[in-house]
C-alpha positions as CSV (number, residue, x, y, z in Angstrom):
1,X,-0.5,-12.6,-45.5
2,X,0.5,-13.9,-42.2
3,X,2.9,-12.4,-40.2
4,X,6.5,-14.0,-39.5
5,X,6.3,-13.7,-35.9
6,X,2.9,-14.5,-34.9
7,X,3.7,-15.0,-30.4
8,X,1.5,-13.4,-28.5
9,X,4.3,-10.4,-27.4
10,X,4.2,-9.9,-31.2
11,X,0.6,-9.5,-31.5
12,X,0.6,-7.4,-28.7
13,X,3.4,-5.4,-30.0
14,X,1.6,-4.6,-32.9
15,X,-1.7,-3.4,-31.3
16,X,0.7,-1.2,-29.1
17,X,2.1,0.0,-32.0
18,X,-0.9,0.6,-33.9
19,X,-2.7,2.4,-31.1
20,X,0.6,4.9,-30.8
21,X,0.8,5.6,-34.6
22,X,-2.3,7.6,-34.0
23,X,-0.4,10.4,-31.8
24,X,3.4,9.6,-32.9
25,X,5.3,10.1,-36.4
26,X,6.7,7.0,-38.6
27,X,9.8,7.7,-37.8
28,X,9.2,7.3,-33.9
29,X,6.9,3.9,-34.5
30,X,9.3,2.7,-36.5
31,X,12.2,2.8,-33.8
32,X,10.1,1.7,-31.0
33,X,9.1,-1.6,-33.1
34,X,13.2,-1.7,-33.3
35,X,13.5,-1.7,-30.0
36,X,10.7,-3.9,-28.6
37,X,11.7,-6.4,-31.3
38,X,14.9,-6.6,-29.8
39,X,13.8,-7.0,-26.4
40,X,10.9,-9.4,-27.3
41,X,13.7,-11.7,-28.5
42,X,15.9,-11.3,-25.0
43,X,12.6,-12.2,-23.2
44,X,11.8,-15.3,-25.4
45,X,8.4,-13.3,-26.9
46,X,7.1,-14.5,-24.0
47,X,3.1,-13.4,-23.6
48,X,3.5,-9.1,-22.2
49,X,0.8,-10.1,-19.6
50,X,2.9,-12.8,-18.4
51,X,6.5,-11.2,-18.0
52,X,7.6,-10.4,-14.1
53,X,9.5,-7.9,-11.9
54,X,12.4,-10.0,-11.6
55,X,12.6,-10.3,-15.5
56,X,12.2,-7.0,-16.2
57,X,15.3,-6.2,-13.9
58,X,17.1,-9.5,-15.5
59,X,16.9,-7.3,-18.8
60,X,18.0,-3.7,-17.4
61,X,20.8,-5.8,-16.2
62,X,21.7,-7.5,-19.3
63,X,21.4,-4.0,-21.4
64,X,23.7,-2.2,-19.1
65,X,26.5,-5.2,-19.4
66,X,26.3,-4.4,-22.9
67,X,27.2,-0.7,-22.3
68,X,24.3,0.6,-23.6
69,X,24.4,4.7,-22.9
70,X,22.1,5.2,-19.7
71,X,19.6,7.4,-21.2
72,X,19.0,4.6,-24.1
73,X,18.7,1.8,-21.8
74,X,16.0,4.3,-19.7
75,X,14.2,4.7,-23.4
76,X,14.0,1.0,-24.2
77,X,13.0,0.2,-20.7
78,X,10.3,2.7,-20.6
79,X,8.9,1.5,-23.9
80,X,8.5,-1.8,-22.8
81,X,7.3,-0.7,-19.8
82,X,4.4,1.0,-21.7
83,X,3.8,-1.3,-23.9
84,X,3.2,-4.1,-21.3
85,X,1.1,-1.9,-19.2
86,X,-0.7,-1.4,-22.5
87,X,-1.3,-5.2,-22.3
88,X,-2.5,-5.3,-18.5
89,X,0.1,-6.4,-16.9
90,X,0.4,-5.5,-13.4
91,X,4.1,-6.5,-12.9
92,X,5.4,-3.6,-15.4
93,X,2.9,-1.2,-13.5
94,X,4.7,-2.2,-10.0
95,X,8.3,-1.9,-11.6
96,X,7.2,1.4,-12.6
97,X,6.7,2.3,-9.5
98,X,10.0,0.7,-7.7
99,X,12.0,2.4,-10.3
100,X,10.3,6.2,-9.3
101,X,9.6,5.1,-5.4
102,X,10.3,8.1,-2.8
103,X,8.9,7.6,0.5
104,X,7.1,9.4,2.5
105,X,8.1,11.9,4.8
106,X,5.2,14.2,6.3
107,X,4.2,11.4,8.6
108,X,4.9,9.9,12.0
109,X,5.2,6.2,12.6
110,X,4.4,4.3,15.7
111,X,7.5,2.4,17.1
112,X,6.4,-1.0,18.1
113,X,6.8,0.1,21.7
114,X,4.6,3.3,21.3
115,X,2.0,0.8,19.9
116,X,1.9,-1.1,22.2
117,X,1.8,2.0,24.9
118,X,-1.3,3.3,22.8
119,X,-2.9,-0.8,22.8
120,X,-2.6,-0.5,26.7
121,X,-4.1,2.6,27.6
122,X,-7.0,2.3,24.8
123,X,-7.3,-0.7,26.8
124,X,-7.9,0.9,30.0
125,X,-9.8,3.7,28.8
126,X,-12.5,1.1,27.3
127,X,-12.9,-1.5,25.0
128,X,-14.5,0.9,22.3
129,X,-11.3,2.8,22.5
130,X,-9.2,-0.7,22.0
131,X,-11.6,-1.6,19.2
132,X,-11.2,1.7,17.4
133,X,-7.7,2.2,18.2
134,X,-7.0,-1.6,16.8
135,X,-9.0,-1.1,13.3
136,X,-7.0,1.8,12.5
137,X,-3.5,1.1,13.6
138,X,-3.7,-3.0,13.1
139,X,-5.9,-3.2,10.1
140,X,-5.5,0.0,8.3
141,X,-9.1,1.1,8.6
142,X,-10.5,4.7,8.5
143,X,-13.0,6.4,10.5
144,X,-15.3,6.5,7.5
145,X,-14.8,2.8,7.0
146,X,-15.3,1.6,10.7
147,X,-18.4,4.0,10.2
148,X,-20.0,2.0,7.6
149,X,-18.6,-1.5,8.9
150,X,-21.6,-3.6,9.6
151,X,-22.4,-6.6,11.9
152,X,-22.8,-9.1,9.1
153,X,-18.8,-7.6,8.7
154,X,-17.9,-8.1,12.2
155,X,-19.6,-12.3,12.1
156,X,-17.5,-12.8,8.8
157,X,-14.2,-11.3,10.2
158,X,-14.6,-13.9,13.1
159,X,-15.9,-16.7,11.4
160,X,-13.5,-16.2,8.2
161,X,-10.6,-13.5,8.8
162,X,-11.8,-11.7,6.1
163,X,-14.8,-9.7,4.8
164,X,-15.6,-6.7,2.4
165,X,-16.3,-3.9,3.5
166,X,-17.1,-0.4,2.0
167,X,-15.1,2.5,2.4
168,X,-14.5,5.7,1.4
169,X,-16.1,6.9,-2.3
170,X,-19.6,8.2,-2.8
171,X,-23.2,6.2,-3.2
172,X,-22.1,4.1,-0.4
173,X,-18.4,3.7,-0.5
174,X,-16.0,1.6,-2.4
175,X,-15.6,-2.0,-1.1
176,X,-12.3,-3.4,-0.3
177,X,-11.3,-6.9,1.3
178,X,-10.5,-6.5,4.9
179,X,-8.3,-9.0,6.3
180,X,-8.6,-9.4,10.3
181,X,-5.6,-9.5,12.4
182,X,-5.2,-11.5,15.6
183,X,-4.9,-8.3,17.4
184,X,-8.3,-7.2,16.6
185,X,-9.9,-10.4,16.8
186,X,-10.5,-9.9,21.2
187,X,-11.5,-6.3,20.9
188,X,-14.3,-7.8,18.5
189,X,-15.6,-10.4,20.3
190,X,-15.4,-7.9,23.5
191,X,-17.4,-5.4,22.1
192,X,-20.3,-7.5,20.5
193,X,-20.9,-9.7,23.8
194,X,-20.9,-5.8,25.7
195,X,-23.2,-4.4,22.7
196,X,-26.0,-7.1,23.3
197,X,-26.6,-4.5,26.4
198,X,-27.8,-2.1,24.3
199,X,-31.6,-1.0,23.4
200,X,-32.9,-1.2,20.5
201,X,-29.7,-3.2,19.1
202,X,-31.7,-5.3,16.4
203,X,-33.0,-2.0,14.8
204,X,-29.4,-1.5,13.5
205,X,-26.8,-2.8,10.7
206,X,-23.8,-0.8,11.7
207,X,-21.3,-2.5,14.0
208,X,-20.3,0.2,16.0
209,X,-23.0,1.8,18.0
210,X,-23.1,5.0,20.7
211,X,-25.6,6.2,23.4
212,X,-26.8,9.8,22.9
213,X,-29.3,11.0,25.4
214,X,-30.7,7.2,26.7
215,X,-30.9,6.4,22.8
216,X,-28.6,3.8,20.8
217,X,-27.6,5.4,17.4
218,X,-24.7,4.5,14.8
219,X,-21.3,6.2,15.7
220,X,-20.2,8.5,13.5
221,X,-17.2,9.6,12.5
222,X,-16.9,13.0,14.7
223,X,-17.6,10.5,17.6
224,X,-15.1,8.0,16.4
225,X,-12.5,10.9,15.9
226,X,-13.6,11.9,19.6
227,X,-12.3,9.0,20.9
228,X,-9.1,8.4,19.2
229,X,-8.0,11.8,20.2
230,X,-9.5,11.0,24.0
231,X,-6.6,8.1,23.4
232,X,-3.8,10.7,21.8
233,X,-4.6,13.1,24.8
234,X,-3.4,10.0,27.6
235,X,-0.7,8.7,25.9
236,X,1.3,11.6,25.3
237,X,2.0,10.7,21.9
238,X,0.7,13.9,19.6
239,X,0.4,12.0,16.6
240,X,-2.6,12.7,13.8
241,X,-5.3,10.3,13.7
242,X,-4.2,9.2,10.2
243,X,-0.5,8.4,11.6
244,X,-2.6,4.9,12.8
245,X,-3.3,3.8,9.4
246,X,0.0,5.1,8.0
247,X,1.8,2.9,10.8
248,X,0.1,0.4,9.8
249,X,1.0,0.2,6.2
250,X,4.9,1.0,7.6
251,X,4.9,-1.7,9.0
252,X,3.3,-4.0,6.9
253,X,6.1,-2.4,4.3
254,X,9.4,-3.0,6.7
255,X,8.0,-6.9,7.7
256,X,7.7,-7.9,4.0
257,X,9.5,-5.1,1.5
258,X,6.3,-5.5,-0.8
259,X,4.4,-2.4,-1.8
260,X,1.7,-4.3,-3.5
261,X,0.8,-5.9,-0.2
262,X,1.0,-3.2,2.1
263,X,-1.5,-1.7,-1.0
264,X,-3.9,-4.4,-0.7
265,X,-3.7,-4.6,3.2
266,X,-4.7,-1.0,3.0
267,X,-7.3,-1.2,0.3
268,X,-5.6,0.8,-2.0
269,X,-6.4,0.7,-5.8
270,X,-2.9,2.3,-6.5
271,X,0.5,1.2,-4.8
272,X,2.1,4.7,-5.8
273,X,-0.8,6.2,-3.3
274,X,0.5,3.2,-0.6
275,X,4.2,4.4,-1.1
276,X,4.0,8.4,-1.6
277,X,2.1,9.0,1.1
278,X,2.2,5.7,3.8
279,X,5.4,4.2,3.5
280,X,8.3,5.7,5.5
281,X,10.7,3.1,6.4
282,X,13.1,3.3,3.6
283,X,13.9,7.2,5.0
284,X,15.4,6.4,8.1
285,X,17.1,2.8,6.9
286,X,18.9,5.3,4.0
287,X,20.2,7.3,6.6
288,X,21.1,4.6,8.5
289,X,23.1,2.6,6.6
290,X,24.9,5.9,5.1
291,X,26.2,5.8,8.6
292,X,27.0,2.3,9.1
293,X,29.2,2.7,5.6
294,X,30.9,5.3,6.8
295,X,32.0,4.0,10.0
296,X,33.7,1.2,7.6
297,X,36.2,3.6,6.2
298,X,39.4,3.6,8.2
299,X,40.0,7.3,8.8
300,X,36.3,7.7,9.8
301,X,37.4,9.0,13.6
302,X,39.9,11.3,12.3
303,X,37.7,12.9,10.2
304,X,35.4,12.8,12.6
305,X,37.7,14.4,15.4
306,X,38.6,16.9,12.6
307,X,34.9,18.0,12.1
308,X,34.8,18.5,16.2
């Protein structure tokens, strides 16, 4: 017999459903086919794969103006939410994730004036240095991915802006589109018209190269972490090597608010990795604007004189 409500929500509601009754009672399935039911009909039964951030807050909204308890709305949402990350979509998965965000606070960000302290000296030091110190803090790159970068990477970053390269992850690495920025793209084209200098240079894949007793090998990633703490040492600036790639995420973060892209930018699979332990920005600006709201309040320098 078919069924009443045939939309694609309600197939996908069932399969949900079906797949929990293995592990939950009747009594539970039966109120979570309540609930989605209900919401189903406030989002139109629209397709689960299909349904976006900005709905899914539309309908929070819409259940707390009619006064459901907290901790009910918090089930139903989190039902739904399981249900359409049941069904692949990536939306629910990222509204998950703004709904739990913390950010980070073990790390140190580069101010846009310390980066560009740390782009002039890296400049002066050499153009390796500026290369390096670019990939990491412009681009998000690691030492191990710069180590396994190869020239066929480096002609399709400057023909195209973009190429995959493999990263970290065993039998070779894990690829991940790299998308160039403008600030690399000099460094680049520095360092492969000053590489042409060096012996043997056809015999090799890798980009980055390094002369060790009159012979041209691949740099590695001890010689790479050589020269970025050669750079830390001149500046000043005792920040850890991995506070590059974390800066740049920040700041891909505080430009455009959207964990997802700093994710990608960064090559993460998972933008819970992106904001627990790369994105900082929200810290400070809580703090900040605690104290911009309180310097609204009228008695605000009496109290103030009080605490003195």
């Amino acid at each position: 017999m078919p069924y009443k409500n045939n939309t694609a929500f309600a197939r996908q509601k069932r399969a949900y459903l079906e797949d929990k009754s293995r592990r939950l009672p009747p009594t539970t399935i039966r109120q979570y086919g309540v609930w989605l039911e209900d919401m189903g009909r406030r989002l139109g039964f629209k397709d689960g794969r299909e349904i976006t951030v900005k709905e899914l807050e539309s309908l929070e909204s819409a259940l707390i103006g009619l006064k459901y308890a907290e901790s009910t709305i918090t089930a139903k949402m989190s039902i739904l939410k399981d249900m359409l990350v049941y069904t692949g979509n990536k939306e629910a998965q990222r509204y998950t994730l703004l709904c739990s965000m913390q950010p980070a606070k073990d790390s140190v960000y580069l101010t846009e004036e310390q980066m560009a302290a740390f782009r002039m000296k890296a400049r002066e030091l050499s153009n390796v240095h500026e290369l390096l110190f670019s990939l990491m803090a412009d681009d998000g790159c690691r030492p191990v991915d710069i180590e396994r970068m190869t020239l066929k990477n480096a002609r399709e970053l400057l023909d195209t802006g973009k190429s995959v390269i493999l990263g970290k992850g065993r039998k070779g690495g894990k690829e991940g589109l790299l998308v160039l920025s403008p600030m690399t793209a000099g460094p680049l084209k520095r360092y492969l018209a000053l590489s042409r200098t060096l012996k043997d240079l056809d015999s090799f894949d890798q980009l980055m190269l390094n002369t060790w007793r009159g012979k041209t090998v691949p740099m590695t990633r001890r010689v790479i972490n050589n020269r970025t703490t050669e750079l830390r040492e001149v500046t000043g600036f005792y920040v850890k090597q991995r506070d590059f790639r974390k800066t740049c995420g920040n700041r891909v973060y505080k430009k455009k608010r959207d964990v997802a892209l700093a994710a990608m930018i960064l090559r993460h699979s998972n933008p819970g990795t992106t904001f627990k332990h790369y994105i900082g920005a929200d810290l400070t600006e809580m703090e900040s604007v605690q104290r911009e709201l309180a310097d609204l309040c009228p008695d605000r320098q009496i109290q103030s004189s009080e605490d003195m």
